[in-house]
C-alpha positions in Angstrom: -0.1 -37.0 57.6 2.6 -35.5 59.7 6.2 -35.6 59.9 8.7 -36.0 56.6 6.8 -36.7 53.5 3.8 -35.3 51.8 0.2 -34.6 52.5 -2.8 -34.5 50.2 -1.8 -30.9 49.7 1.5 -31.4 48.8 0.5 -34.2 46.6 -2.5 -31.8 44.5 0.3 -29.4 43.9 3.2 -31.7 42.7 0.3 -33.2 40.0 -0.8 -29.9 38.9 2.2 -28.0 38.5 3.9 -27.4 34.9 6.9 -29.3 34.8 8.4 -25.9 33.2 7.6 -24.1 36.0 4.0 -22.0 37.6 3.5 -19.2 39.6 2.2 -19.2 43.4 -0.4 -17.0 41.8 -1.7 -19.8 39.8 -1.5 -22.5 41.7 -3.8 -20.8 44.7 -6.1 -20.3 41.9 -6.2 -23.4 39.9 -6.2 -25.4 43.7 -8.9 -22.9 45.0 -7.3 -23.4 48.4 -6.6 -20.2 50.8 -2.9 -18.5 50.1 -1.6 -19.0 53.4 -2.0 -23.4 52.9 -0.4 -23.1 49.6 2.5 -21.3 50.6 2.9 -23.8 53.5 2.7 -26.6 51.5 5.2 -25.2 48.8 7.6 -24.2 51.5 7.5 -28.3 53.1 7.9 -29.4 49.5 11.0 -27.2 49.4 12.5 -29.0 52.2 11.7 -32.3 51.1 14.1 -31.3 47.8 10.4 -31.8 45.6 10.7 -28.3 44.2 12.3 -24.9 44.3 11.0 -21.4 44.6 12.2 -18.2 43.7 10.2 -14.9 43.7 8.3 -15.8 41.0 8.0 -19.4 40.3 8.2 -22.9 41.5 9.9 -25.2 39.6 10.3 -29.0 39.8 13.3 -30.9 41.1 14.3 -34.2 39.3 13.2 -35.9 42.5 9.7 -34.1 42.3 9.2 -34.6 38.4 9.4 -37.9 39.2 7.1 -37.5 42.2 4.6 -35.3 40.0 4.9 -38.1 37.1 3.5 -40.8 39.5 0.8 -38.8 41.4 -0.5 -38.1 37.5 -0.5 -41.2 36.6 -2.1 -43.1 39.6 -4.0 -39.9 41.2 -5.4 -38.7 38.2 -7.8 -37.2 40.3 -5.8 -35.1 42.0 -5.9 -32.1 38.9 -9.3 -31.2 39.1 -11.7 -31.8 42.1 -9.6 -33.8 44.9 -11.8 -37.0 45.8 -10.9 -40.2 47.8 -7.7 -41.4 47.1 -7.6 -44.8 45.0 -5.8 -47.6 46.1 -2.5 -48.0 44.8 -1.7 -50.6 41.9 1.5 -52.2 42.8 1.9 -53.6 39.6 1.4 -50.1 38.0 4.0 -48.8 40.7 6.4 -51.7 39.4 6.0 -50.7 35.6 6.3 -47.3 36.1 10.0 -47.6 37.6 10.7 -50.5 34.5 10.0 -47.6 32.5 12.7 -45.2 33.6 15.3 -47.8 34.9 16.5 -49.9 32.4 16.3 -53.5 32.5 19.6 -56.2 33.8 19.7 -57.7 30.4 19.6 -54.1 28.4 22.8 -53.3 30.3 24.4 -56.2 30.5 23.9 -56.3 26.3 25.2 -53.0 26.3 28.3 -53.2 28.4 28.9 -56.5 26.6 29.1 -54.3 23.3 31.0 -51.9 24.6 33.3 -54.3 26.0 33.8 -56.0 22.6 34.5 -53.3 20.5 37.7 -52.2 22.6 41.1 -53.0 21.5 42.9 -55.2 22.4 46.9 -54.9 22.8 49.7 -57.0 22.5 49.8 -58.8 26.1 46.3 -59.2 25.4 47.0 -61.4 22.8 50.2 -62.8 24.3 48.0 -64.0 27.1 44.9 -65.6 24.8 47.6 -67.6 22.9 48.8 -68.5 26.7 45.3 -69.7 27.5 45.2 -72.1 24.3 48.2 -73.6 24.9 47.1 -74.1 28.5 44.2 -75.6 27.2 46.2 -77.9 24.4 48.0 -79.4 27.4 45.2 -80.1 29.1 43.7 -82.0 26.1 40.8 -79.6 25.2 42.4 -78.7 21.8 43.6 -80.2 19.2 47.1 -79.5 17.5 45.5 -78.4 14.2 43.0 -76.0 16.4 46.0 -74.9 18.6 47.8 -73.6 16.0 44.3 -72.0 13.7 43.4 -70.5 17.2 46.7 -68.6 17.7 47.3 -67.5 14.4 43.8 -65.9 14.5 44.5 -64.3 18.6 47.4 -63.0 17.1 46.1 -61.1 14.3 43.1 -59.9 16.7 41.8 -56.6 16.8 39.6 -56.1 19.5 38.4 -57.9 22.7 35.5 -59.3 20.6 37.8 -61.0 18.5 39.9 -62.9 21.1 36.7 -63.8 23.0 35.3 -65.8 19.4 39.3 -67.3 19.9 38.4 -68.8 23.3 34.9 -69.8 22.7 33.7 -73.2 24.4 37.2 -72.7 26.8 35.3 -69.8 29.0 36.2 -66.2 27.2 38.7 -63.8 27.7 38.9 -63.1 31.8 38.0 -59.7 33.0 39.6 -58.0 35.4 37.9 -55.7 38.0 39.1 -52.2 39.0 39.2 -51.5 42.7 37.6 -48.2 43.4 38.4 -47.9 47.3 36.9 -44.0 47.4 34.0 -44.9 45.6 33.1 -47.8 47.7 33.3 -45.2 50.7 31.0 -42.7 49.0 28.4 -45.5 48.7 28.6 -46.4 52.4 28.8 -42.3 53.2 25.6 -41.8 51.2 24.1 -45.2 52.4 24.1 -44.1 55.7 22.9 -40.6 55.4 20.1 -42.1 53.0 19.4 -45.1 55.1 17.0 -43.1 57.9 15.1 -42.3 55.1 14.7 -45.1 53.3 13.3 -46.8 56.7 10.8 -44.1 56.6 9.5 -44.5 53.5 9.3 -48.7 54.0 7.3 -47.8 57.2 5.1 -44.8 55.7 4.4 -47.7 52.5 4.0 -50.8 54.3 2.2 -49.4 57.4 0.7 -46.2 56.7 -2.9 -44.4 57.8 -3.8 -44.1 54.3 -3.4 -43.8 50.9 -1.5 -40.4 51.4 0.8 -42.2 53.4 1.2 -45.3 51.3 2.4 -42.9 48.4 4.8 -40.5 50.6 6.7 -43.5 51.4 7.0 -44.5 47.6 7.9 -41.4 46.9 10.8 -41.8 49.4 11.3 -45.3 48.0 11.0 -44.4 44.2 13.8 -41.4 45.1 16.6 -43.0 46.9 16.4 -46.5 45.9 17.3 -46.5 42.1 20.0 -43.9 43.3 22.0 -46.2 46.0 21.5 -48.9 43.4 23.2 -47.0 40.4 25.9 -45.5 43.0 26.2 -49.3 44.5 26.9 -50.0 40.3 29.0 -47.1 40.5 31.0 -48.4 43.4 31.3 -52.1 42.6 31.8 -52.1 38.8 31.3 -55.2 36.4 34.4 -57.1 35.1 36.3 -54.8 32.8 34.8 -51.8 33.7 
């Protein structure tokens, strides 16, 4: 293939390369290919931001361990004799990102946690004992639970606490923090990132070959997750 990405060569490298580092030295040997291709190769994945080379080694980027960990698992051909290129497993591409992105519900349980366990001050309270008498005159409570409810909010510790005071009348509401300059740095770095994200859909959906189909995952598996956790970043949950 030609253009941004990687070729077959580029790929042989990432999947036989030490995460800890290798030499140029050894990887013209262990890829018995001529010095001058290696180089070559090394030098485009340098661009690409897969690896970095000083002197005496190469080294793998965070973006190329992740690279190298895919081509190892679905290429596993490509550390010994290179051979035709299997087919890619979508469902093996989809379980290898579950695996280093957590799941919705693990981090909505987590932020839920954290949420709970923060404490809670005194116009906290003041305003859960506000909500039950809001909800006494509307008929939801009774007097006996009115006045249970508020001697319990006001004796509250933590956010927990107060939301088991207003269970079945909807929790405590969160508020949301604005966070103007972080909503512009995701729409800075969505741009910049967006050319290449439409290279990668076209390289996966519409490439040559297999080559192509996994240079534009690579693309894909790279900035993806990213403009998701800075879109997380930028837009955060109530009460973050």
């Amino acid at each position: 293939m030609s253009g941004p990405g990687v070729g077959e060569l580029e790929l042989r490298i990432l999947a036989t390369m030490d995460p800890s580092g290798t030499t140029m030295t050894t990887l013209t040997e262990h890829l018995d290919e001529p010095a001058e291709g290696v180089h070559a190769a090394v030098a485009h994945l340098v661009r690409e931001g897969f690896v970095v080379s000083t002197e005496d080694s190469v080294t793998l980027t965070e973006t190329g361990a992740l690279a190298a960990a895919y081509a190892r698992k679905s290429l596993p051909g490509l550390g010994t004799a290179w051979g035709p290129v299997p087919t890619l497993d979508l469902g093996e591409v989809a379980r290898f990102i579950e695996a280093r992105w957590p799941a919705d519900a693990e981090r909505t349980a987590a932020d839920e946690a954290a949420h709970d366990e923060l404490l809670a001050s005194d116009a906290d309270r003041d305003r859960v004992v506000d909500l039950l008498s809001e909800a006494f005159s509307q008929g939801r409570l009774s007097s006996e639970e009115l006045e249970q409810r508020s001697g319990t909010a006001l004796s509250a510790r933590s956010y927990g606490e107060l939301d088991e005071v207003l269970r079945g009348l909807g929790g405590l509401p969160r508020t949301v923090r604005d966070h103007p300059v972080r909503k512009v740095a995701f729409w800075v770095a969505t741009v910049l990132a967006s050319p290449f994200v439409l290279i990668g859909t076209l390289l996966f959906a519409f490439g040559e070959d297999a080559g192509d189909h996994v240079g534009g995952f690579i693309f894909l598996a790279a900035l993806l997750p990213a403009l998701y956790l800075l879109q997380r970043w930028a837009w955060p949950r109530p009460g973050r």
